[in-house]
LUMSEBA-981208 format. One record per residue: residue in one letter; x, y, z of N, C-alpha, C, CB in turn. Coordinates in pm, whole numbers, plus 50000, padded with zeros to 5 digits. Each point is the difference from the previous one (the first is absolute). Glycine has a CB too. Layout:
BEGIN
 code  n_xx  n_yy  n_zz ca_xx ca_yy ca_zz  c_xx  c_yy  c_zz cb_xx cb_yy cb_zz
    a     X     Y     Z     X     Y     Z     X     Y     Z     X     Y     Z
...
END
This chain:
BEGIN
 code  n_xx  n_yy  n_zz ca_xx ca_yy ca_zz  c_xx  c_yy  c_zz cb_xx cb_yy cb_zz
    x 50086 49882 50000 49914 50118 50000 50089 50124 50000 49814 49876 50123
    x 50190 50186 49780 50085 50147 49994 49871 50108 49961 50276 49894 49893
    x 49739 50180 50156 49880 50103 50030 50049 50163 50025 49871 49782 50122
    x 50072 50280 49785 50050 50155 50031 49902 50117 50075 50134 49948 49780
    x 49929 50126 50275 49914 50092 50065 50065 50137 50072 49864 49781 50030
    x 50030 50329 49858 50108 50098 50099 50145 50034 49978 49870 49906 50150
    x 50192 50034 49794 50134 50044 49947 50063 49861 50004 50021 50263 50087
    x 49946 49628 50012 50060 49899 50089 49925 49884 49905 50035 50127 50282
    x 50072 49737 49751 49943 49891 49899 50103 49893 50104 49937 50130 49680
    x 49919 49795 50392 50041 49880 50068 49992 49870 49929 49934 50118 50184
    x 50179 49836 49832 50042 49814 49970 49985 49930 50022 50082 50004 49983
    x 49799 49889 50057 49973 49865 50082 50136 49918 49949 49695 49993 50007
    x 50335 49990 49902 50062 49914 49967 50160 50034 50022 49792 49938 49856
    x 50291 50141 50118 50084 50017 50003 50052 50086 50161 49952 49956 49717
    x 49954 50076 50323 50008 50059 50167 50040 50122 50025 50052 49809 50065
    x 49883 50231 49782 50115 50144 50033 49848 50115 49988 50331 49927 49833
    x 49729 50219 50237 49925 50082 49957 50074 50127 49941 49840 49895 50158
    x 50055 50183 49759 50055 50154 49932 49988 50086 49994 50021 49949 49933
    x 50012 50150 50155 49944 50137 50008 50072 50117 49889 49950 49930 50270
    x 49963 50125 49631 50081 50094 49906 50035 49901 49905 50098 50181 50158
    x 49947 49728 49821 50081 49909 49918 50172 49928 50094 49866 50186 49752
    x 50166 49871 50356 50063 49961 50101 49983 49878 50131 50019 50224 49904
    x 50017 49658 50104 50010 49949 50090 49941 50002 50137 50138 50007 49856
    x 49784 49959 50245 49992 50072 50105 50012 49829 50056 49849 50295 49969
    x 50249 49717 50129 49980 49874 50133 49877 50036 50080 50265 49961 50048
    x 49641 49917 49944 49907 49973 50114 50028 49873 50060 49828 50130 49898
    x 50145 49907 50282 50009 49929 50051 49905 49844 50027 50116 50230 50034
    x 49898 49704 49976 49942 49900 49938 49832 50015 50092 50274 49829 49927
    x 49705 50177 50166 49853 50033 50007 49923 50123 50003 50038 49830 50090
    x 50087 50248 49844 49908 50155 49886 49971 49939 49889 50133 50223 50047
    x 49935 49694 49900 49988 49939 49829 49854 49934 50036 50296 49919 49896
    x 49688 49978 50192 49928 49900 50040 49909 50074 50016 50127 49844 50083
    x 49837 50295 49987 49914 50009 49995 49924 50105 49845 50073 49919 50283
    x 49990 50186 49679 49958 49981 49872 49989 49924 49914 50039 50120 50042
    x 49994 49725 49974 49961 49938 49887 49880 49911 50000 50220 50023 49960
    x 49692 49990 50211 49929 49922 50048 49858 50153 49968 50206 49774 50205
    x 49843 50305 49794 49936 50128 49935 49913 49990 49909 50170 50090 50034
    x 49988 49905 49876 49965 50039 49852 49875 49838 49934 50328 50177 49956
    x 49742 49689 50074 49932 49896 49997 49850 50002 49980 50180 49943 50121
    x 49799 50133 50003 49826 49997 50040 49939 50133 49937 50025 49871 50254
    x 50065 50234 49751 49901 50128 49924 49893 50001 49905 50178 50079 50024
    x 49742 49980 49989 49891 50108 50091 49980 49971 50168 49847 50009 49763
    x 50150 49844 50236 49925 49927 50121 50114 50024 50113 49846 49793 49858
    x 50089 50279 50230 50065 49998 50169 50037 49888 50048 49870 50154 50066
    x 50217 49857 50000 50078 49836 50130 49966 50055 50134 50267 49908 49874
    x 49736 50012 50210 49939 50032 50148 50153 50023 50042 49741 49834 50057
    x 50280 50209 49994 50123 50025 50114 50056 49848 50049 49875 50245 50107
    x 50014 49681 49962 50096 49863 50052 50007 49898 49873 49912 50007 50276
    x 50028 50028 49584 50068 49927 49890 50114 50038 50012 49843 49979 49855
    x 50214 50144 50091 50076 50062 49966 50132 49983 50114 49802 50139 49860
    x 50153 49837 50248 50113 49968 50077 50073 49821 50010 49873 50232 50134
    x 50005 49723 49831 50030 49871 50018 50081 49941 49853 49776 49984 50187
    x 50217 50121 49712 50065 49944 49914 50123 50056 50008 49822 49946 49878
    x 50218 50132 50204 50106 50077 50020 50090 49949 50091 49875 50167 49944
    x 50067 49833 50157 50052 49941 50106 49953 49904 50063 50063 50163 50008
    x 49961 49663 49861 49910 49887 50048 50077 49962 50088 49877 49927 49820
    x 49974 50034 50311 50036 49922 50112 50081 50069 50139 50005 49825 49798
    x 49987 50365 50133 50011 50033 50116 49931 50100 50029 50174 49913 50003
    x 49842 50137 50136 49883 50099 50054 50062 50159 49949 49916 49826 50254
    x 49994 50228 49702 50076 50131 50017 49861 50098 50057 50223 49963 49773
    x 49843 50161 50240 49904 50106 50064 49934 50055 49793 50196 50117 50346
    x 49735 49980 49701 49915 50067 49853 50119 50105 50004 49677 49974 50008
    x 50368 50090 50096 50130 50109 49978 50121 49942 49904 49956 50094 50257
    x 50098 49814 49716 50078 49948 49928 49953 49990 49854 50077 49900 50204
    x 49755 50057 49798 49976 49980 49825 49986 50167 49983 49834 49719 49952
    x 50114 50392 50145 49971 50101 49919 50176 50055 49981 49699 50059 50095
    x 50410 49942 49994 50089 50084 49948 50074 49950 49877 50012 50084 50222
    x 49948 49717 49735 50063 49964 49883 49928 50062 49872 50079 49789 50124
    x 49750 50252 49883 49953 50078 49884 50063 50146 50043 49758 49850 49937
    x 50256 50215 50144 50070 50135 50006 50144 49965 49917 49883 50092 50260
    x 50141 49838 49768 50144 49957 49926 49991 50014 49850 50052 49824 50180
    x 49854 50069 49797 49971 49996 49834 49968 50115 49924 49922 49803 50043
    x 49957 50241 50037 49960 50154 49929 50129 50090 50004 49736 50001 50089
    x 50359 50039 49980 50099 50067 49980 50097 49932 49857 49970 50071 50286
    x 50025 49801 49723 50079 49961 49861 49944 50017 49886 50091 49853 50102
    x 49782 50143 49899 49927 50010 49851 49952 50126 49955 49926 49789 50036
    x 50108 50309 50080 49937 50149 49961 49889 50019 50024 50110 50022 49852
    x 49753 49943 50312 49900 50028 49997 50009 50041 50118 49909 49885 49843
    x 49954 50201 50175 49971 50062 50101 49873 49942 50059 50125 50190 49912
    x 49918 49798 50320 49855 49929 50021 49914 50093 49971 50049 49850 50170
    x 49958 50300 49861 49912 50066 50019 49941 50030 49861 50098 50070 50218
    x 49933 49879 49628 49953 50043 49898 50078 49902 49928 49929 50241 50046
    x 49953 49636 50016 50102 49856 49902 49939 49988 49847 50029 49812 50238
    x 50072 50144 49686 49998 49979 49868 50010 49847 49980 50099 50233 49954
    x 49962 49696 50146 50045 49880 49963 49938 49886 50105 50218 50122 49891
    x 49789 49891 50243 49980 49943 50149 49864 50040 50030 50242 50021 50087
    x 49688 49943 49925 49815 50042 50090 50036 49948 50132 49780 49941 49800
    x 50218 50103 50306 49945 49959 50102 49833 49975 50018 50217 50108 50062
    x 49781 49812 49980 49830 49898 50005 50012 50022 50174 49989 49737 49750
    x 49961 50366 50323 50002 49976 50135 49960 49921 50078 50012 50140 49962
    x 50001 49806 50113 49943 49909 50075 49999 49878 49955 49892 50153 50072
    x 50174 49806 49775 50036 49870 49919 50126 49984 49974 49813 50005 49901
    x 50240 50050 49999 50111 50018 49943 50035 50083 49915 49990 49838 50048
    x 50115 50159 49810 50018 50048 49880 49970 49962 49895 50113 50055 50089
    x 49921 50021 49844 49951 49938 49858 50086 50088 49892 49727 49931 50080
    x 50322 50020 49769 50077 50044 49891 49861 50062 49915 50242 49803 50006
    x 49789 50359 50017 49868 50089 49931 50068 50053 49879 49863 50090 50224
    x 50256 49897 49734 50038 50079 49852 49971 49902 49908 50193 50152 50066
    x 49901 49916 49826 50018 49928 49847 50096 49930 49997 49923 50152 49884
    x 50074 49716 50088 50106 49858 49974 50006 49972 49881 49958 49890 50181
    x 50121 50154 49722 49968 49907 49862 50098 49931 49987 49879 50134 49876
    x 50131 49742 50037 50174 49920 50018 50027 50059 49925 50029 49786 50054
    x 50129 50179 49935 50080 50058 49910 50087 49877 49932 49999 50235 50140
    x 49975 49749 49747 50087 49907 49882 50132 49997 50038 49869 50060 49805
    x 50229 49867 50203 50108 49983 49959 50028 49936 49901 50024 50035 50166
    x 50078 49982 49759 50038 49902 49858 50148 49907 50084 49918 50229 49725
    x 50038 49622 50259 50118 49984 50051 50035 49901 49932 49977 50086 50199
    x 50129 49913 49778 50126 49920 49928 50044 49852 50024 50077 50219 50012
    x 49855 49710 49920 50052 49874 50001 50083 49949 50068 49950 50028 49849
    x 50095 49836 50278 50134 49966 50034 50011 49869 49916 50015 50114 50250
    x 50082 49929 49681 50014 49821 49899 50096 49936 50078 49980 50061 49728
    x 49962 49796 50311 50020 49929 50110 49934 49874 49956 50016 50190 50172
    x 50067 49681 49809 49931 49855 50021 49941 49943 50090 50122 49976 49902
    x 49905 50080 50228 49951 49940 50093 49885 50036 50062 50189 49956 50008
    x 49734 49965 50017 49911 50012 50060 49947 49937 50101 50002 50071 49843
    x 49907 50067 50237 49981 49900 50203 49891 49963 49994 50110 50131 50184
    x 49843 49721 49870 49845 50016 50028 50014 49933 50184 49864 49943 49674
    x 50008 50078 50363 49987 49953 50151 49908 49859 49949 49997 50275 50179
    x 50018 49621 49916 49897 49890 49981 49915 50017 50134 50156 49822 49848
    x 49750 50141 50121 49911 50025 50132 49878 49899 49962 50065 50284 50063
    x 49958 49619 49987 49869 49886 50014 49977 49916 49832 49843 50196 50219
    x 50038 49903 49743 50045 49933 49861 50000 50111 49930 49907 49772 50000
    x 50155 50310 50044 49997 50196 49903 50161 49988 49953 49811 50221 50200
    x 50203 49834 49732 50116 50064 49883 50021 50131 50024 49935 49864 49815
    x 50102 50216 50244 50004 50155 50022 50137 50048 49873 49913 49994 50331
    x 50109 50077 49595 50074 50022 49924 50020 50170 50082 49926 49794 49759
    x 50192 50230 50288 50020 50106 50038 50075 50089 49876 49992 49891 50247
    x 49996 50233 49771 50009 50109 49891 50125 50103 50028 49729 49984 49970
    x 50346 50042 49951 50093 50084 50016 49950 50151 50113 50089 49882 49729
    x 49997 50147 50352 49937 50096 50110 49940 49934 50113 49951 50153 49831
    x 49964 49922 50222 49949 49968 50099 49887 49928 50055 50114 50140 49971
    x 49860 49720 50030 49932 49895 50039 49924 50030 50129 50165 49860 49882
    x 49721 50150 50145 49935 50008 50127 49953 49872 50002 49941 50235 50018
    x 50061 49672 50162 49925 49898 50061 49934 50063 50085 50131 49831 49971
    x 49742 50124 50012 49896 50059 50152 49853 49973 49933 50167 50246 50123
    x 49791 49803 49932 49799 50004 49995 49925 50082 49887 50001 50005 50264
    x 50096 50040 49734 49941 50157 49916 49949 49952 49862 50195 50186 50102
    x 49716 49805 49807 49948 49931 49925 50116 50061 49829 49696 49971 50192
    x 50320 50183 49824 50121 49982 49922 50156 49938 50000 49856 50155 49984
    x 50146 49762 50146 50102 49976 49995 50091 49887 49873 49904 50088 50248
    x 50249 49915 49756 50042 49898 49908 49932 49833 50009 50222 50165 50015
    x 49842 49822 50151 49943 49889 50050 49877 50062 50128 50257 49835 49931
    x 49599 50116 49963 49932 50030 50106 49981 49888 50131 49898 50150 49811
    x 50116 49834 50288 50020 49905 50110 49849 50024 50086 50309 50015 50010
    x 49567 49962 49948 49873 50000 50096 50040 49888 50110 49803 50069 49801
    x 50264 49965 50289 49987 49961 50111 50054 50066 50131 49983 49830 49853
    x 49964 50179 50246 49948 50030 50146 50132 50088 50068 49829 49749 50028
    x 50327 50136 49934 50069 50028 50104 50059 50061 49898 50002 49845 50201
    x 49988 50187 49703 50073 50106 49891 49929 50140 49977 50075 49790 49870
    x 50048 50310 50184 49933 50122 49979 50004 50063 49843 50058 50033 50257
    x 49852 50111 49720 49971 50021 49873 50078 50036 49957 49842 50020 50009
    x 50304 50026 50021 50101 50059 49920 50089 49937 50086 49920 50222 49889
    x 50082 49628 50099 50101 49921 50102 50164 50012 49992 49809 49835 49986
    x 50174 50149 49885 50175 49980 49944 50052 50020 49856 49996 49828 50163
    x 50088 50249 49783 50051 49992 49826 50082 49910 49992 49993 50216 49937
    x 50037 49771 49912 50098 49931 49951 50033 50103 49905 49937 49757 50047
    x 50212 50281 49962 50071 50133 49867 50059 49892 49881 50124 50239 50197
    x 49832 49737 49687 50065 49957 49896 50062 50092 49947 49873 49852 49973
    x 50303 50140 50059 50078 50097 49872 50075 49850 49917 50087 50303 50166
    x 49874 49698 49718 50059 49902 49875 49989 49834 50059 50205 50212 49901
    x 49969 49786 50115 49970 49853 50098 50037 49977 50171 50059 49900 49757
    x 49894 50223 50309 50001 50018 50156 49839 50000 50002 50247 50156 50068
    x 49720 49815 50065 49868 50033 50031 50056 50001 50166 49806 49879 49772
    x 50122 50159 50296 50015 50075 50159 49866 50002 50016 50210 50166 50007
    x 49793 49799 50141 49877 49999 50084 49992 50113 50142 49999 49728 49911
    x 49908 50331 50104 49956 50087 50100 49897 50015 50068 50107 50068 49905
    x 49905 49897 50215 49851 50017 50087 49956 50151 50003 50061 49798 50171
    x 49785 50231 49816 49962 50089 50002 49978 50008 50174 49922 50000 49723
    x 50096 50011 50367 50005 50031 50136 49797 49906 50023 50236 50323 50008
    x 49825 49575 49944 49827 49910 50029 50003 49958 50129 49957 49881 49775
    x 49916 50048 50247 49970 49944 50118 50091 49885 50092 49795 50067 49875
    x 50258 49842 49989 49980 49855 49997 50117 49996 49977 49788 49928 49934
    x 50278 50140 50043 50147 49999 49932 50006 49915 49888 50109 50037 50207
    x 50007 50000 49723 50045 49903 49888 50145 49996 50013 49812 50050 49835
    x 50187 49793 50136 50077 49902 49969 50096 49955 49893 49844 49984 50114
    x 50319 50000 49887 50063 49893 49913 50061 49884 50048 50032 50167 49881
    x 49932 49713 50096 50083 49907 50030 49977 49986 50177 50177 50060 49764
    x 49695 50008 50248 49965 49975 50176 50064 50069 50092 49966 49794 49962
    x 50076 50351 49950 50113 50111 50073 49932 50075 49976 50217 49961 49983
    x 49748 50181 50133 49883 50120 49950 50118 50098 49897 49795 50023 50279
    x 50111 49994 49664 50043 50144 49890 50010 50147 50054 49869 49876 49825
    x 50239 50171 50202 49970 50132 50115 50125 50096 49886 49943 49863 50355
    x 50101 50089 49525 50017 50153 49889 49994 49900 49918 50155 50228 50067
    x 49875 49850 49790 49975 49950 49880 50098 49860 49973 49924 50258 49925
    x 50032 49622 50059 50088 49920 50004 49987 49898 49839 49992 50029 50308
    x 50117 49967 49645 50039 49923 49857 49923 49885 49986 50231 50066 50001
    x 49719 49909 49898 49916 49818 49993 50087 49940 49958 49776 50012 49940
    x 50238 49834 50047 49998 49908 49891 49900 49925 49954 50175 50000 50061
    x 49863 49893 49818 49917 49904 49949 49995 49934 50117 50046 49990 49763
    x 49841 49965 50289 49967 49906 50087 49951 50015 50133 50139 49923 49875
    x 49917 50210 50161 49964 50075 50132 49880 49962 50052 50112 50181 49936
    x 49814 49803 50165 49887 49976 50063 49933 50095 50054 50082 49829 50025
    x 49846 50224 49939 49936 50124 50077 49881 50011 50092 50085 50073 49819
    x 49937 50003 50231 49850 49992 50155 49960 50141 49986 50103 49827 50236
    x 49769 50199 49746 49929 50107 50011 49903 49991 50074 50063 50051 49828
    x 49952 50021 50301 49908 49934 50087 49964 49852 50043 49945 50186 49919
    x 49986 49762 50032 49981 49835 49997 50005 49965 49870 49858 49974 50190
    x 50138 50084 49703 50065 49944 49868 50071 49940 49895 49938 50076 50085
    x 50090 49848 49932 50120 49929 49966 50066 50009 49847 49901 49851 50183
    x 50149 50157 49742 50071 50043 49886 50107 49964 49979 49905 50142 50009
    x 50147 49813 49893 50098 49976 49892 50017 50084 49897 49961 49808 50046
    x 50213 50301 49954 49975 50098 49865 50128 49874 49899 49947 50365 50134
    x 50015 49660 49757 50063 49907 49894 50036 50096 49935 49886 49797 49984
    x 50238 50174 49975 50092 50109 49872 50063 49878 49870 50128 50226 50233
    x 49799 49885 49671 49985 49937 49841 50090 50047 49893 49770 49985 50045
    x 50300 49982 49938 50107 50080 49904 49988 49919 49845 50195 50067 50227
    x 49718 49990 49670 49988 49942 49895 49902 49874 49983 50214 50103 49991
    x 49679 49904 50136 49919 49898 49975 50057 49870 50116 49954 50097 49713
    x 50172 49943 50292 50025 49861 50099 50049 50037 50136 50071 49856 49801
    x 49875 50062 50324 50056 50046 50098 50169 50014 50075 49759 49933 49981
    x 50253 50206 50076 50141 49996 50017 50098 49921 50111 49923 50200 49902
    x 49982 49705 50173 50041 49923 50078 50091 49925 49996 49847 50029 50028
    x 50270 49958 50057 50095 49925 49953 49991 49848 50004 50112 50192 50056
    x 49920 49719 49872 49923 49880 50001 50153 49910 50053 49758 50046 49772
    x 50231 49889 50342 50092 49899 50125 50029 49862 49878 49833 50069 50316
    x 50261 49929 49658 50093 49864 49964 49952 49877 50069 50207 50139 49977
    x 49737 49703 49982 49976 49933 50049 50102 49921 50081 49839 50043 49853
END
């Protein structure tokens, strides 16, 4: 999801945001929360949504979610008292009241033989150059409808023939090889993966055949 507004053009996918045409670092639950925003716009979130996707599984006060939208509105250029972008919904929550339109990118081919897929039960997941989402979320790469998997659980980054795995700060944690994932960590062919209670196999294909090294009898 890349989306412009206002001068500014946010990245679901690539994690980045742009103010002017410049770079801006957000901190990861300013991003999180404009992107849980922009997602739902027109439609308001209640406050303890909005926290619980923020800060799953822990308690926080309402003083913490309002100074992280004070936060945001200062990055994107709005004002509470004469919002353009942020509604406060009193006594509920917020809501994304401007203009979102996406914005195209043209992007450039990676010519590359290899290719990742995940196995999962009797599914084939063919993962895609960039950024692979696992979770709930019905756009996701691998959509995972189940319980102990959250909606933006975990990526997979395909550059050519690397792919890397990253927990999105989920519930349930995720898993390689029965070791939690706590930064971006390298795959191989064969790796075992845990997403939440999920179990997975990513396979790497180089020309149709797998790159596994095959043991001498």
């Amino acid at each position: 999801m890349r989306l412009a507004f206002g001068g500014n053009v946010f990245d679901g996918e690539t994690r980045e945001f742009f103010r002017g045409g410049v770079a801006v670092h957000l901190p990861a639950k300013t991003f999180r929360l404009l992107e849980l925003l922009l997602e739902s716009r027109p439609r308001a979130i209640a406050k303890s949504k909005l926290m619980e996707s923020i800060w799953p599984g822990v308690f926080v006060a309402d003083g913490n979610l309002a100074r992280l939208v004070a936060e945001l509105r200062e990055t994107i250029g709005d004002d509470a008292h004469e919002p353009r972008f942020i509604r406060t919904v009193h006594g509920f929550g917020y809501a994304f009241a401007g203009e979102a339109e996406p914005e195209r990118r043209t992007q450039v081919p990676v010519a590359s033989d290899v290719v990742f897929k995940l196995l999962w039960r009797d599914r084939e997941i063919a993962l895609q150059e960039g950024e692979n989402i696992l979770g709930r979320e019905r756009e996701a790469a691998a959509w995972l409808d189940v319980h102990s998997v959250s909606r933006r659980h975990a990526r997979i980054v395909v550059s050519g023939d690397t792919a890397t795995l990253e927990d999105l700060g989920s519930k349930n944690g995720t898993f390689v090889k029965g070791r939690p994932v706590t930064k971006p960590t390298p795959l191989q062919d064969g790796d075992l993966l845990r997403i939440g209670t999920v179990e997975m196999t990513l396979r790497c294909y180089e020309n149709g055949v797998s790159t596994e090294t095959v043991r001498s009898r």
